[in-house]
Backbone bond lengths (Angstrom), bond angles and torsions (degrees), N, CA, C in turn:
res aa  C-N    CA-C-N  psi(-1)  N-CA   C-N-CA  omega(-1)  CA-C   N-CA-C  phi
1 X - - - 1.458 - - 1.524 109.88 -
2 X 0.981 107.46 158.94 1.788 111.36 -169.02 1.524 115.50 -93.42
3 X 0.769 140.87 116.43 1.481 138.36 170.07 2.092 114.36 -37.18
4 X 1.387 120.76 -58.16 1.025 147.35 149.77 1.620 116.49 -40.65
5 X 1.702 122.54 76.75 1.045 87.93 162.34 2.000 136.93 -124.60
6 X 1.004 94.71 142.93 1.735 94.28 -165.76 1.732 106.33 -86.38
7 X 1.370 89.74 169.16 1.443 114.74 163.48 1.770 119.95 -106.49
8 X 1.280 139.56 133.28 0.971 145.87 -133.33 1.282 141.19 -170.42
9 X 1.206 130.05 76.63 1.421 150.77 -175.19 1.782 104.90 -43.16
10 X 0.919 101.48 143.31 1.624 107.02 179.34 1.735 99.20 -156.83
11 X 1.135 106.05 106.47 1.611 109.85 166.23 1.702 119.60 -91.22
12 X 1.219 118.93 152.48 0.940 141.08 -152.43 1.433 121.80 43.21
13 X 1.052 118.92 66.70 1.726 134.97 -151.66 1.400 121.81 -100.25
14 X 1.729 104.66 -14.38 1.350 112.13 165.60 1.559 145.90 -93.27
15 X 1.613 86.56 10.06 1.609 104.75 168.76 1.626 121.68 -175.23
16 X 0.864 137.53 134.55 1.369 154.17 175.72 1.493 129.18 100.27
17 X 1.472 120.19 -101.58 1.720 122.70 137.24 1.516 119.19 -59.62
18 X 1.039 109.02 -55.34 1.841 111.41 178.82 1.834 100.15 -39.22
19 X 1.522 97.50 -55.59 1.401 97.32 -161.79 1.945 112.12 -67.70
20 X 0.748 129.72 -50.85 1.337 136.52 146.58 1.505 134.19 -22.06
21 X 1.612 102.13 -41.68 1.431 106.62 178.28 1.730 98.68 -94.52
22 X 1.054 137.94 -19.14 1.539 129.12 155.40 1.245 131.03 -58.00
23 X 1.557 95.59 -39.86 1.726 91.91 160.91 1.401 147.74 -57.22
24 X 1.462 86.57 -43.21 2.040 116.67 169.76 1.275 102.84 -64.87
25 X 1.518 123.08 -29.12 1.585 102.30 -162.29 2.052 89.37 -105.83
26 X 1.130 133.70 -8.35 1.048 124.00 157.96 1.594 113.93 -69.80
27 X 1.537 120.12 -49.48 1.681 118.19 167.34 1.615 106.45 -53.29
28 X 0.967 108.87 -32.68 1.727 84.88 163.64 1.348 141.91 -118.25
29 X 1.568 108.33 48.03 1.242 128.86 153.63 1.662 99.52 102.94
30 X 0.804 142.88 8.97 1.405 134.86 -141.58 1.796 90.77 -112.11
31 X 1.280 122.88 151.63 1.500 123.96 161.00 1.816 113.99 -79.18
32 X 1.230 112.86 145.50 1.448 103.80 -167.31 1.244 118.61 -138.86
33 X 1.837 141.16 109.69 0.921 128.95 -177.45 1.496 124.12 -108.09
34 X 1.667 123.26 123.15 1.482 113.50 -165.36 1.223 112.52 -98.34
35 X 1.411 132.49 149.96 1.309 136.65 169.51 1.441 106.68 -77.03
36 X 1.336 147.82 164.88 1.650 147.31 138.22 1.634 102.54 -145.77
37 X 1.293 101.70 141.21 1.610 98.20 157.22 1.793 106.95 -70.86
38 X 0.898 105.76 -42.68 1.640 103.56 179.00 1.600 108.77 -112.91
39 X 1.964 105.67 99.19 1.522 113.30 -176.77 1.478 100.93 -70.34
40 X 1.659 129.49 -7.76 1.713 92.51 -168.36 1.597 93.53 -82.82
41 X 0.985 145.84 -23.29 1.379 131.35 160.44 1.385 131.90 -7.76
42 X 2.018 87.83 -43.09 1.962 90.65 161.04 1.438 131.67 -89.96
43 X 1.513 119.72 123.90 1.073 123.61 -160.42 1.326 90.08 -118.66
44 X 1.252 141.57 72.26 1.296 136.35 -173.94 1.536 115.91 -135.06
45 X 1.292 124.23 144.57 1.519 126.99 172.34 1.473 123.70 -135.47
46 X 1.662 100.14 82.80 1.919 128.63 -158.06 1.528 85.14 -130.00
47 X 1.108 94.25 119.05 1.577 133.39 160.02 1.935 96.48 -58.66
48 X 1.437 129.08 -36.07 1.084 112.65 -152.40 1.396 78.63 -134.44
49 X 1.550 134.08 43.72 1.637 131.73 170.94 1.423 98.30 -131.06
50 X 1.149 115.81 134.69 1.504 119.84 153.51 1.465 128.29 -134.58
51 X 1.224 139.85 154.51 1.466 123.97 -173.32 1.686 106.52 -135.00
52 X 1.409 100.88 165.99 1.317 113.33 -154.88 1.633 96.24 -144.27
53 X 1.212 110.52 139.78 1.653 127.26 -157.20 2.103 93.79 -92.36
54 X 1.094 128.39 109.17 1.858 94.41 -179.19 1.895 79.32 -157.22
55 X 1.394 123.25 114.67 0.917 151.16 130.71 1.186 114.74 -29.30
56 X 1.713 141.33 105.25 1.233 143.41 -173.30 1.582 112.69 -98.88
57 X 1.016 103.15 -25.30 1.618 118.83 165.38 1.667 107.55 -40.04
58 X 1.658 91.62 -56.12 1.398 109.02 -165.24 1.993 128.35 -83.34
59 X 1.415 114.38 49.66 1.765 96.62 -145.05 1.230 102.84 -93.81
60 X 1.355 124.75 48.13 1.349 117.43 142.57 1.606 126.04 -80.63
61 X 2.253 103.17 -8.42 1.151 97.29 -178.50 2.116 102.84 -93.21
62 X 1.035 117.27 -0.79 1.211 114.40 168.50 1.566 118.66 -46.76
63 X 0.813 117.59 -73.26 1.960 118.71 -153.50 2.074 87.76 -57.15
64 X 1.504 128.13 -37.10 1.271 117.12 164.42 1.560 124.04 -55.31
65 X 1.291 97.95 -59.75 1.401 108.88 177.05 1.697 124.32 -37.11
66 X 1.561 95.16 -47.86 2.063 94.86 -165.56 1.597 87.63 -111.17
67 X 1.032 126.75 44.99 1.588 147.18 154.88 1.459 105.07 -85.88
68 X 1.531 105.97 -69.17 1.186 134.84 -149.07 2.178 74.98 -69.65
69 X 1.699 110.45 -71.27 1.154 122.79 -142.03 2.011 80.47 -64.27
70 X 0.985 147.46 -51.54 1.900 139.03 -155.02 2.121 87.71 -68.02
71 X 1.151 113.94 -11.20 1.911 107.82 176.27 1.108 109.43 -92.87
72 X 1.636 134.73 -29.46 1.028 129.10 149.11 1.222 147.22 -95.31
73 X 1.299 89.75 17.26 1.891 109.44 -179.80 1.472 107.84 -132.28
74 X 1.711 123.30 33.31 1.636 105.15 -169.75 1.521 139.07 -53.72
75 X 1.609 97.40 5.11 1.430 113.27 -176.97 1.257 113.48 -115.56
76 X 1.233 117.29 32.89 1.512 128.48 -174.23 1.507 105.20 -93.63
77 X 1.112 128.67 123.40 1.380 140.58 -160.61 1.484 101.66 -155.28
78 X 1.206 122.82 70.36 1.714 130.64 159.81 1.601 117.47 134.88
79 X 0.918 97.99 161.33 1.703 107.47 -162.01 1.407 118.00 -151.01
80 X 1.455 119.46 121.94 1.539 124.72 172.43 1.052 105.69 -106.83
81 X 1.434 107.47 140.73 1.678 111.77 -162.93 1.970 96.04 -132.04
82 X 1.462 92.00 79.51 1.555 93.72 176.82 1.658 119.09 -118.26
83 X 1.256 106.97 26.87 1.544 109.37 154.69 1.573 112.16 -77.39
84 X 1.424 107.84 140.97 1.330 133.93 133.73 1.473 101.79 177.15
85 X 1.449 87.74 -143.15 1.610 103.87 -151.76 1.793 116.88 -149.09
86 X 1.163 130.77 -175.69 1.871 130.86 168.71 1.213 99.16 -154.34
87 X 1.269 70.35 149.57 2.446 91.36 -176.81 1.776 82.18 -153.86
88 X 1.257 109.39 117.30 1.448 110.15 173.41 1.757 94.42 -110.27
89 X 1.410 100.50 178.89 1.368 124.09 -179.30 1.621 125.65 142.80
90 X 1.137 124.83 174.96 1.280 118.93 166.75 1.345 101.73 -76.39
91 X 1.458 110.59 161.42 1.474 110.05 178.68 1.871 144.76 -64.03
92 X 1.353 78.84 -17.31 1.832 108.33 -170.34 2.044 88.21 -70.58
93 X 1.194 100.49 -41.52 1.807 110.14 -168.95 1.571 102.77 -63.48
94 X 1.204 121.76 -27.61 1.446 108.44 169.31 2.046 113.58 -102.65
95 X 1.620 85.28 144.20 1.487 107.07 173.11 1.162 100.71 -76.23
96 X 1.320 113.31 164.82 1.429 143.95 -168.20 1.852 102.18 -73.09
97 X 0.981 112.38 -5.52 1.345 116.74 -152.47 1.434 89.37 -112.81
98 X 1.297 117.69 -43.25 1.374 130.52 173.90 1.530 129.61 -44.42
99 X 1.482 86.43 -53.88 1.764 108.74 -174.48 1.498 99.84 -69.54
100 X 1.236 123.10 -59.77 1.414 122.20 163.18 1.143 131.69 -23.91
101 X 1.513 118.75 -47.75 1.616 124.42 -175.70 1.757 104.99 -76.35
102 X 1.059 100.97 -33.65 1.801 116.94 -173.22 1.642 114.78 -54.89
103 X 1.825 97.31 -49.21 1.483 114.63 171.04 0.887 95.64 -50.81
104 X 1.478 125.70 -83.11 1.930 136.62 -130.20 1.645 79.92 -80.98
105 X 0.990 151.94 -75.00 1.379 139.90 -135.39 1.611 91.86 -65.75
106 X 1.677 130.56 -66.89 1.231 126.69 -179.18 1.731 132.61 -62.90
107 X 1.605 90.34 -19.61 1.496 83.88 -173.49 2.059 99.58 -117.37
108 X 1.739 89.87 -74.52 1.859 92.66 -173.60 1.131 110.75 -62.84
109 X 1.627 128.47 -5.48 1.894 99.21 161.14 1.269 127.72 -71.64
110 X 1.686 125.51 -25.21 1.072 157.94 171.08 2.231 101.66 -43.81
111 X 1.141 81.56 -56.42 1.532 92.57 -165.95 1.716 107.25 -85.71
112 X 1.297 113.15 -16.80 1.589 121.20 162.29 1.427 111.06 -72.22
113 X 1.138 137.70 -41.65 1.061 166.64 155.95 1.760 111.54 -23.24
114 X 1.859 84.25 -78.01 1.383 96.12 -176.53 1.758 106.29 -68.49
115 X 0.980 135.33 -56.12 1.675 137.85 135.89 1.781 111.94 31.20
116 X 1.393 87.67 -84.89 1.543 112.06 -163.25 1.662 87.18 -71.96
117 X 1.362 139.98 -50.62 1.197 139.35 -156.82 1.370 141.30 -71.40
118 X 1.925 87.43 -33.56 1.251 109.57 173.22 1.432 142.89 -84.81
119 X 1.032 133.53 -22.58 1.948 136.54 150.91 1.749 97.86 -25.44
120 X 1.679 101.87 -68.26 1.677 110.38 -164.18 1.498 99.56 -60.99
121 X 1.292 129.86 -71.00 1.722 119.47 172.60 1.242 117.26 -23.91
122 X 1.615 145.66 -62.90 0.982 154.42 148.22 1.999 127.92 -16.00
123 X 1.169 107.69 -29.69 1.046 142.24 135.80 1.870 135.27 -42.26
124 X 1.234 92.66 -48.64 1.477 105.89 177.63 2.054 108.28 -67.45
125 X 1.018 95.47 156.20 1.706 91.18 168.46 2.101 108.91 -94.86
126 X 1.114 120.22 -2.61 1.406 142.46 129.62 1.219 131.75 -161.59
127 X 1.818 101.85 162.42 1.408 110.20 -156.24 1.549 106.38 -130.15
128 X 0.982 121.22 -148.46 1.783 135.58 172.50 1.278 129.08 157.83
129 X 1.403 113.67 116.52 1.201 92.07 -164.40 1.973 82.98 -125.16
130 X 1.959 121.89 136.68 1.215 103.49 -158.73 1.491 83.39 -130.34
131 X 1.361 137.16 143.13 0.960 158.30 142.85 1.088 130.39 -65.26
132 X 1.270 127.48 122.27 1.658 125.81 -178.60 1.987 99.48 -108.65
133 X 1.407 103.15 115.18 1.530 96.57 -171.07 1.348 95.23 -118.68
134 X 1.110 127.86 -128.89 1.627 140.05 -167.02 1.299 150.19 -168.01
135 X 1.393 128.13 102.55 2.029 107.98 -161.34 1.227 90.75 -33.47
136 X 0.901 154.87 -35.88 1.907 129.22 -168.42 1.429 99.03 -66.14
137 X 1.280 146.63 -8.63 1.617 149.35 170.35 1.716 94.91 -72.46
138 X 1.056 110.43 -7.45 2.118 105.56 -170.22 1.639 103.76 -106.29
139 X 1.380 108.28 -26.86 1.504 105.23 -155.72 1.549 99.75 -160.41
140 X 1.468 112.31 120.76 1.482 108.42 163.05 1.751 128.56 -66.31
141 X 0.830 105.01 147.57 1.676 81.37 -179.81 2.053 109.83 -145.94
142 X 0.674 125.44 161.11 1.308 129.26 -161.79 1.732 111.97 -64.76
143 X 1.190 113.06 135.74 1.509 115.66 -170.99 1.353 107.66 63.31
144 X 1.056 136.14 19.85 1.184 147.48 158.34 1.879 134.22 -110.23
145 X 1.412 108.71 18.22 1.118 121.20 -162.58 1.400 125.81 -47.86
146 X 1.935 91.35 -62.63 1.270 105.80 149.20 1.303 152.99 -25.68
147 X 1.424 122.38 -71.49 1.153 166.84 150.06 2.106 100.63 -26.04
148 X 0.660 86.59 -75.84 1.447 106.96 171.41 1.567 122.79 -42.92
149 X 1.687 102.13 -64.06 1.300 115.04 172.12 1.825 107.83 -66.64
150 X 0.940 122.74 -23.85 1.729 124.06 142.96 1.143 135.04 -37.91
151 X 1.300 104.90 -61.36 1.653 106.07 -178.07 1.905 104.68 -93.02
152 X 1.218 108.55 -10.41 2.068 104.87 -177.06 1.691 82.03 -69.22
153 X 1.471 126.82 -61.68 1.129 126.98 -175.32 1.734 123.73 -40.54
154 X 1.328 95.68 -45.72 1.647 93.98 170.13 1.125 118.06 -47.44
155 X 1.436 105.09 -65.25 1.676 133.96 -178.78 1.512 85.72 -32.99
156 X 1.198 109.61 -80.67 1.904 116.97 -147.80 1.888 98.65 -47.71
157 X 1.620 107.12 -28.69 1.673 101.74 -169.72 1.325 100.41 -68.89
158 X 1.451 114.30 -35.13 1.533 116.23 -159.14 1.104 113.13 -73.56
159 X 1.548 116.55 -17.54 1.625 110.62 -171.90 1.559 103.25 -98.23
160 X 1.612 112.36 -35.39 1.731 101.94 177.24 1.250 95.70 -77.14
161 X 1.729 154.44 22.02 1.121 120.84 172.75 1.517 96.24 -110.35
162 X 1.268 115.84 -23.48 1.655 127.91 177.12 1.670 105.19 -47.27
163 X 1.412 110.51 -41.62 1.594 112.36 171.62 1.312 129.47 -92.81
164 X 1.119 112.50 -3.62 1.368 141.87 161.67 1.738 112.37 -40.29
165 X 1.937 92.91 -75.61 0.844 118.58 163.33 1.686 148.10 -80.92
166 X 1.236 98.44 18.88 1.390 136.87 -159.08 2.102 101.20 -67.89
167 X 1.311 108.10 -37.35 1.230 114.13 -178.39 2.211 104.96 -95.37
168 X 0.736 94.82 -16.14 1.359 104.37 166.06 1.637 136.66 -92.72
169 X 1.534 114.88 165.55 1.873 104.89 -174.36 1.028 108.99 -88.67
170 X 1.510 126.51 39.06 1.432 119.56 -170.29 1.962 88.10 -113.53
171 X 1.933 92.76 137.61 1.508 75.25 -174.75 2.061 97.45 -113.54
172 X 1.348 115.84 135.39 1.572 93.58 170.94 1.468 104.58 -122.63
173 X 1.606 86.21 139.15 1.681 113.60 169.88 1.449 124.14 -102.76
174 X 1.120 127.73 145.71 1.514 129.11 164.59 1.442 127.65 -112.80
175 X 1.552 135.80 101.57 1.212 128.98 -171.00 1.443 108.10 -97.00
176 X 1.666 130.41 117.21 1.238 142.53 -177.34 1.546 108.92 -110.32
177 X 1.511 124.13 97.99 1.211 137.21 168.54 1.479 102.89 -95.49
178 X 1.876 88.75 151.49 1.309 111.45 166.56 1.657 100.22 -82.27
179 X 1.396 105.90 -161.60 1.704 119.62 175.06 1.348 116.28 -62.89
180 X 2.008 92.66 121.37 1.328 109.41 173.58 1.067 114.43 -104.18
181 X 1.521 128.21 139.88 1.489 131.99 138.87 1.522 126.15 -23.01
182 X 1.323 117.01 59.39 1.563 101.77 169.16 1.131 115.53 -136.62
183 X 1.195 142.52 -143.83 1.640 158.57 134.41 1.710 109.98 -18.44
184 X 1.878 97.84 -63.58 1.570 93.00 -169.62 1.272 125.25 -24.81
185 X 1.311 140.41 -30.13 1.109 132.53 -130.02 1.897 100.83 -129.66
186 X 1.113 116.49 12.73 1.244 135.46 -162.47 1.294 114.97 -88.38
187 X 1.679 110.03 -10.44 0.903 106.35 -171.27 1.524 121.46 -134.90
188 X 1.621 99.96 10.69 1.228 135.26 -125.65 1.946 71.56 -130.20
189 X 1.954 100.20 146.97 1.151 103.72 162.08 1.584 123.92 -109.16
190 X 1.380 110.77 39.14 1.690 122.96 160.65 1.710 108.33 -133.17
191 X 1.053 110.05 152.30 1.876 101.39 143.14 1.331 114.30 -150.42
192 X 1.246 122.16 -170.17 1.354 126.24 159.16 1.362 127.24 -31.73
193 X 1.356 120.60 119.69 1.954 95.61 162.02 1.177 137.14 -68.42
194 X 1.062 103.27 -168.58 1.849 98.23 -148.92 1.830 101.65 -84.04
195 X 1.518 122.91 -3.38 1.184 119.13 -159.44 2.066 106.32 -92.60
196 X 1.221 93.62 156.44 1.877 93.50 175.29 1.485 125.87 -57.19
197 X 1.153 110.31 -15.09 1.741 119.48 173.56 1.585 98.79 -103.15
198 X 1.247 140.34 8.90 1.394 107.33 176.69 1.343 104.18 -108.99
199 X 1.042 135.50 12.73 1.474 125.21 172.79 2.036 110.55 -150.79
200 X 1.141 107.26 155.25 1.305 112.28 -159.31 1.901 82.58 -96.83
201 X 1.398 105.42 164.22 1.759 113.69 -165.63 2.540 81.56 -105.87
202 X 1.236 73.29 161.87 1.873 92.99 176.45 1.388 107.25 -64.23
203 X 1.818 99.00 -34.75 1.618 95.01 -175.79 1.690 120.60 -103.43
204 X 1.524 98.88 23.98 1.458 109.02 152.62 1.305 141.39 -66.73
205 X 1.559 93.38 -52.32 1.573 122.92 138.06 1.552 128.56 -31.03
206 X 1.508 100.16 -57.14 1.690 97.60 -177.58 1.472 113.64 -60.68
207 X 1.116 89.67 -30.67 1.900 107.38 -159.86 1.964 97.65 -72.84
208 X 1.173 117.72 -30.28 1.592 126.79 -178.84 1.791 103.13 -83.57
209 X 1.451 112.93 -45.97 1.564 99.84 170.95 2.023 109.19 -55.53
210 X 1.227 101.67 -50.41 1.867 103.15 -168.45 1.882 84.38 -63.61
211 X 0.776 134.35 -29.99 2.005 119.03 -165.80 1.911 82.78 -75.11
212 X 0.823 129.33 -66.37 1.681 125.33 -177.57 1.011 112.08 -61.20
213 X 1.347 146.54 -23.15 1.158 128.90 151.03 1.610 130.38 -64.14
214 X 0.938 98.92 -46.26 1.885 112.87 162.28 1.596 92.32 -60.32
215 X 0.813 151.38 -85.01 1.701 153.57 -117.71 1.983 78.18 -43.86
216 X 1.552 112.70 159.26 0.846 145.72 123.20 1.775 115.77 10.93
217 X 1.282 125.22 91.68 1.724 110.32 -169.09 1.780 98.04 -70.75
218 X 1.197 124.28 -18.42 1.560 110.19 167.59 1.242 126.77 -56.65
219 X 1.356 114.80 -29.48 1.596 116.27 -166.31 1.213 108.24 -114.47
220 X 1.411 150.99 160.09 1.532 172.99 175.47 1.353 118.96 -110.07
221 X 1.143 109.60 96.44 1.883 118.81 176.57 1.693 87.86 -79.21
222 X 1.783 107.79 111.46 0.960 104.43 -168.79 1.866 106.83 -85.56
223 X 1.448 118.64 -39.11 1.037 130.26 158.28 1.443 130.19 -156.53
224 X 1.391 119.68 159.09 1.128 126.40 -125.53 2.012 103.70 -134.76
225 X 1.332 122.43 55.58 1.489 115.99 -162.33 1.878 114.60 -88.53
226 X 1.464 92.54 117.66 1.730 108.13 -167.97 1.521 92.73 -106.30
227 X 1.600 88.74 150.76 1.591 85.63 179.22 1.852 97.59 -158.95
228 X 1.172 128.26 144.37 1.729 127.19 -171.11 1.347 102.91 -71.50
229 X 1.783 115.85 147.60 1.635 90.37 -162.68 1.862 113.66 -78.28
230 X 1.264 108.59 -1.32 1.204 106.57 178.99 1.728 112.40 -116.12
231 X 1.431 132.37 111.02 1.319 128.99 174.45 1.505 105.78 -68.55
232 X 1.413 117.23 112.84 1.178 124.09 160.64 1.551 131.02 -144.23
233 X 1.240 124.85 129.31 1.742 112.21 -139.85 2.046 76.53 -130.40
234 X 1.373 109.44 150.71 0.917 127.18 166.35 1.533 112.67 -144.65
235 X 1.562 115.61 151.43 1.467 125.31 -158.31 1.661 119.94 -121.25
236 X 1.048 103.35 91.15 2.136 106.70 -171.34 0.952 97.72 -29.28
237 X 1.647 99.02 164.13 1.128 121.18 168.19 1.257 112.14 -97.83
């Protein structure tokens, strides 16, 4: 159990990384609040869990939403921001409607988010705010245009906001994994192969947000790139 304990936003919390990194930070004492577009997903009974309904698609309902959530959370001091999503393809294959949802869900909900959140964090005598981004933040790669141009964008926010906040107790991290074992990929026509080195577990992840949260409040794990030790991609049938 942690000596330190925080309060703590975690988006996309009802399945995959989200879901994983709520757990770890409830096993270690911490109070924990999850975002889902769909709350019955949470089936949980934590004295120190609560969840919050917030559509990322949608962020005009943000600046209401974490209004409502910083009045009932005034001790909220950090935030994991591990919602999104992948839609690969060449570019011509996505509608206009498409590319749009890809941004705002992966990139400008992130920064609406951080927006509404940050004055009050700033505030705290420490903070955290941790990003879950993506080897596609390192390297563009083909049929991936989209997708990509999502997370380079994260990346690029996370590092001018890291200096941003550079004179302040707000600390920001960026965690960039290769292929995880979860959901993502469900819908997706590749995934991981089937072997124990080709894909990294959800609670690899969790286990790298709690090491940055513990680290040292002097120092800034500025980013953090995980990857399974063996790259190996296989393609459904």
């Amino acid at each position: 159990m942690h000596t330190v304990k925080r309060t703590l936003l975690v988006t996309g919390a009802s399945s995959g990384i989200g879901r994983a990194i709520a757990r770890q930070l409830l096993l270690d004492g911490h109070t924990v609040i999850g975002t889902s577009r769909d709350c019955t997903k949470f089936k949980v009974s934590c004295q120190n869990f609560s969840f919050i309904e917030l559509d990322l698609s949608q962020p005009e309902q943000i600046p209401v939403t974490l209004k409502t959530l910083g009045k009932a959370f005034p001790a909220l001091d950090g935030v994991i921001f591990s919602a999104g999503y992948g839609q690969f393809g060449a570019i011509e294959q996505f509608s206009f409607a498409q590319i749009e949802k890809m941004m705002t869900v992966n990139f400008t909900s992130q920064a609406f988010i951080t927006r509404a959140l940050l004055p009050n964090l700033k505030r705290r005598s420490q903070s955290n705010l941790i990003y879950i981004g993506s080897e596609a933040a390192l390297q563009g790669s083909r049929k991936g245009s989209i997708y990509c141009a999502s997370k380079f964008a994260l990346r690029g926010f996370t590092q001018a906001l890291r200096d941003e906040c550079g004179t302040s107790s707000v600390r920001v991290s960026l965690i960039n994994p290769g292929m995880v074992k979860t959901p993502f990929f469900d819908g997706l026509s590749f995934q991981p192969g089937d072997g124990a080195t080709h894909a990294l577990l959800a609670e690899d992840i969790a286990k790298t947000v709690s090491y940055i949260l513990d680290s040292n409040s002097n120092s800034v794990i500025d980013e953090i790139n995980l990857n399974p030790a063996n790259k190996v991609i296989q393609f459904k049938k």
